[in-house]
N, C-alpha and C positions, 0 to 999 in steps of 0.2 A: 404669366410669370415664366421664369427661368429657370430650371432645374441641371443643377452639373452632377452626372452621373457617371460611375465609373467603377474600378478593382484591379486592386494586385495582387494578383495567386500566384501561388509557386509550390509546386509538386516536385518531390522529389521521386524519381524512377531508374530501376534496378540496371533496367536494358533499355533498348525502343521499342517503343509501346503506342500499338494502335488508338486514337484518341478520336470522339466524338467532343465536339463543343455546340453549347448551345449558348454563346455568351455575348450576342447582340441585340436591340431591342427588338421586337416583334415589327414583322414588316408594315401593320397598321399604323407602328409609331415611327415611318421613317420619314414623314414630310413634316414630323416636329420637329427635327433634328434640324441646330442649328449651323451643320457642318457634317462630314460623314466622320460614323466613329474611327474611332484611330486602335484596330486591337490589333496587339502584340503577340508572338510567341519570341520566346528569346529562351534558348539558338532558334532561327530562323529555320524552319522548313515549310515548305509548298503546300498550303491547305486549299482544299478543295469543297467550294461552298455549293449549298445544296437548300430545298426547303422540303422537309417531313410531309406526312400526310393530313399533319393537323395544321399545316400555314406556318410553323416555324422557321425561320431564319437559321440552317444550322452549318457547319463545318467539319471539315476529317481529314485527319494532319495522323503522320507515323514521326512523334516525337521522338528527338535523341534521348538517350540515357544520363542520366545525373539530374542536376536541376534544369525544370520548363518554367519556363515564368509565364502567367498569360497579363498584358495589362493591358487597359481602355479606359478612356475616358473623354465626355463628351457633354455638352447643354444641349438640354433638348426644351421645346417649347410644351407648356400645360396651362390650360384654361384657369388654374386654381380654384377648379369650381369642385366641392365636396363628389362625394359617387351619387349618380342619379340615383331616382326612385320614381316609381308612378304604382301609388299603391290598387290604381285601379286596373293595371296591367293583368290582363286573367290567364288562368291557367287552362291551359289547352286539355283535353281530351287524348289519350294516349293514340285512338285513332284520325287526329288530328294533326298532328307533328307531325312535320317536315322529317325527309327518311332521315338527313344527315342530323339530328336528334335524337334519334332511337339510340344510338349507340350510349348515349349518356344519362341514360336509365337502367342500364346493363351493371352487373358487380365487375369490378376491375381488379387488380392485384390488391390495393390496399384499401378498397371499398366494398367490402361484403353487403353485398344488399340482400342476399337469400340470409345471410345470419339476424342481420338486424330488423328483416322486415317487420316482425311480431311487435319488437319494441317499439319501434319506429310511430305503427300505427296506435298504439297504445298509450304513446306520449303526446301526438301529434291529432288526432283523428277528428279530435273536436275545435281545433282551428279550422277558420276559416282559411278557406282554399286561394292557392295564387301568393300574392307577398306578403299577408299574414301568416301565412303558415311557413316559407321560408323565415321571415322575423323571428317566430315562435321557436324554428330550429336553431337558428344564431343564437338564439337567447338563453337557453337550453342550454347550448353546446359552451357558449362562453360562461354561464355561470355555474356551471357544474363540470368541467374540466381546467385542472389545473397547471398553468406555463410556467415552464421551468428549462433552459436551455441544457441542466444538466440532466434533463428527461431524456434527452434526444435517443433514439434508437434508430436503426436504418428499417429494420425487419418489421416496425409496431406500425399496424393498420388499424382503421376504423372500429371493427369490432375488439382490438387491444387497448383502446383509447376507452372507450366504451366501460366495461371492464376497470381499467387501470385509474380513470379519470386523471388525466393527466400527461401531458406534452409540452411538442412545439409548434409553433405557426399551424406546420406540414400538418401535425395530429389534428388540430381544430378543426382545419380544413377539408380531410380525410374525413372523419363524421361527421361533419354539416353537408358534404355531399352525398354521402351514403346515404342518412337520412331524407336527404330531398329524392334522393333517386327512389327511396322505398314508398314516399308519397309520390310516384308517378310524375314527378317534376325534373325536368334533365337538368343536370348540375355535371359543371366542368373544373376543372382544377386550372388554374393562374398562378403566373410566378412572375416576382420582376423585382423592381424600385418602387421603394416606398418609405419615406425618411419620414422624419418629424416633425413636417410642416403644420403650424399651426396647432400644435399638443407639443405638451413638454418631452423633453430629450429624454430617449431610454436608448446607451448605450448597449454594447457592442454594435457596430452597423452589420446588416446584413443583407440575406435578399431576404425578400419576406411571399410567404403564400396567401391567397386569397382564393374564393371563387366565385363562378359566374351560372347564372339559373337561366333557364328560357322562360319568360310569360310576356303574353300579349306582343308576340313576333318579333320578339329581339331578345337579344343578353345581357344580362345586367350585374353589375358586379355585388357582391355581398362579401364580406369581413365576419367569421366566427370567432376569431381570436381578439379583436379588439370592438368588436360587435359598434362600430362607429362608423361614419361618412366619413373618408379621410379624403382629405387632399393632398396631390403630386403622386399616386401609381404611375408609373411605368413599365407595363407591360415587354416580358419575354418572351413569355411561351404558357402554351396550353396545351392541354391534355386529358385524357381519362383520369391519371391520378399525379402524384409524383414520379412516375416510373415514363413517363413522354416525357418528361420535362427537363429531367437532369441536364445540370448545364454544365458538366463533364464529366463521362464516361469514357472510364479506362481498363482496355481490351486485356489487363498484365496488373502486375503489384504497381502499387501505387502511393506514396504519404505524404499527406497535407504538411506544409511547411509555414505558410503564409496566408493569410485569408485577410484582406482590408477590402472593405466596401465604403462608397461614401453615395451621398443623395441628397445632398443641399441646395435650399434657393441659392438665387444668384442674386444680392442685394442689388439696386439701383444706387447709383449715386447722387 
């Protein structure tokens, strides 16, 4: 299938203001692209592209002052096949992981894994190991935390979520990795496209969070917030938490003005 993805932000800013953007799709999704993206700054200045240390696709532009608009938009090509699974995929051995894996069992800015270990183990201990016991945590974490977009907080981590029962996307996502990381399982944090294909519409669009676990020598994607296979992600960026991923950071004051996202099929005719 066909997916046209796309957004129009506009920031408004006091002065010019140093800008990081992380606002194209992951270099893994650039041979689905059925065209190169088309992103915008408007007023125009000279951005300089680069890729992070996690594979991201990112940019760094010194925007004028007043309004920045960023816009893009593009089809990209997806299987429409739900997110894999192989529940027979096993869980490695912490002396067995790949070094560039270690890191993702470590506590991050909004993943306390020294906080939550004791619970962790205490909720989890008696699952079976490997993607029963990631299941276990999705399951968990989506039926005992409650979404609410006027939860949102910038500052609220895993163990606030934890505690608070209660967020968005980000928060699900933030304790289902914490938790996987306290059972010895690396878990990463995933940002991108992710529309309504195939389940009914739940407005406002947005970008949505997910994440991704290591077993049986690969990555695999998991959903705490909607604890379902979905079909059409498209992948951003990744990270240890939220705090890699933002898909624009601003060096100066800063205020949201406009935020449209869209992520729909591309009907046939």
């Amino acid at each position: 299938m066909l997916i046209r993805i796309g957004y129009d932000i506009i920031f408004e800013l006091p002065e010019p203001t140093p800008m990081l953007l992380m606002l194209s799709v992951h270099p893994s999704r650039f041979n689905s692209l059925q065209s190169p993206e088309a992103l915008t700054v408007d007023p125009f200045v000279p951005m300089t592209p680069f890729v992070d240390v996690f594979g991201n696709a990112c940019g760094r532009i010194v925007a004028r002052s007043g309004e920045v608009r960023f816009r893009n938009d593009a089809t990209v090509y997806d299987s429409g096949l739900p997110d894999a699974v192989d529940p027979s995929a096993r869980q490695y051995l912490v002396d067995e992981l790949p070094v560039d894996a270690l890191q993702f069992l470590l506590p991050s800015r909004y993943c306390e894994v020294d906080l939550l270990k004791d619970d962790a183990w205490r909720l989890f201990s008696r699952a079976r190991d490997g993607f029963a016991r990631v299941e276990a945590i999705c399951e968990w974490v989506h039926g005992n935390v409650t979404f609410g977009y006027h939860f949102a907080r910038e500052t609220m981590s895993a163990a606030d979520v934890f505690k608070d029962r209660k967020g968005v996307c980000r928060d699900f996502t933030h304790l289902a990795i914490a938790f996987c990381r306290c059972m010895n399982i690396p878990a990463r944090y995933a940002t991108g496209y992710l529309g309504e294909i195939g389940v009914p519409p739940a407005p406002p669009g947005d970008f949505s969070a997910w994440f991704e676990v290591y077993l049986g020598g690969q990555w695999w994607t998991r959903d705490a917030r909607h604890n379902a296979r979905r079909i059409g992600r498209v992948l951003m960026a990744r990270g240890r938490d939220a705090v890699d991923v933002a898909l624009t950071t601003s060096f100066g004051v800063s205020r949201l003005k406009k935020f449209d996202i869209w992520t729909d099929e591309v009907k046939s005719m």
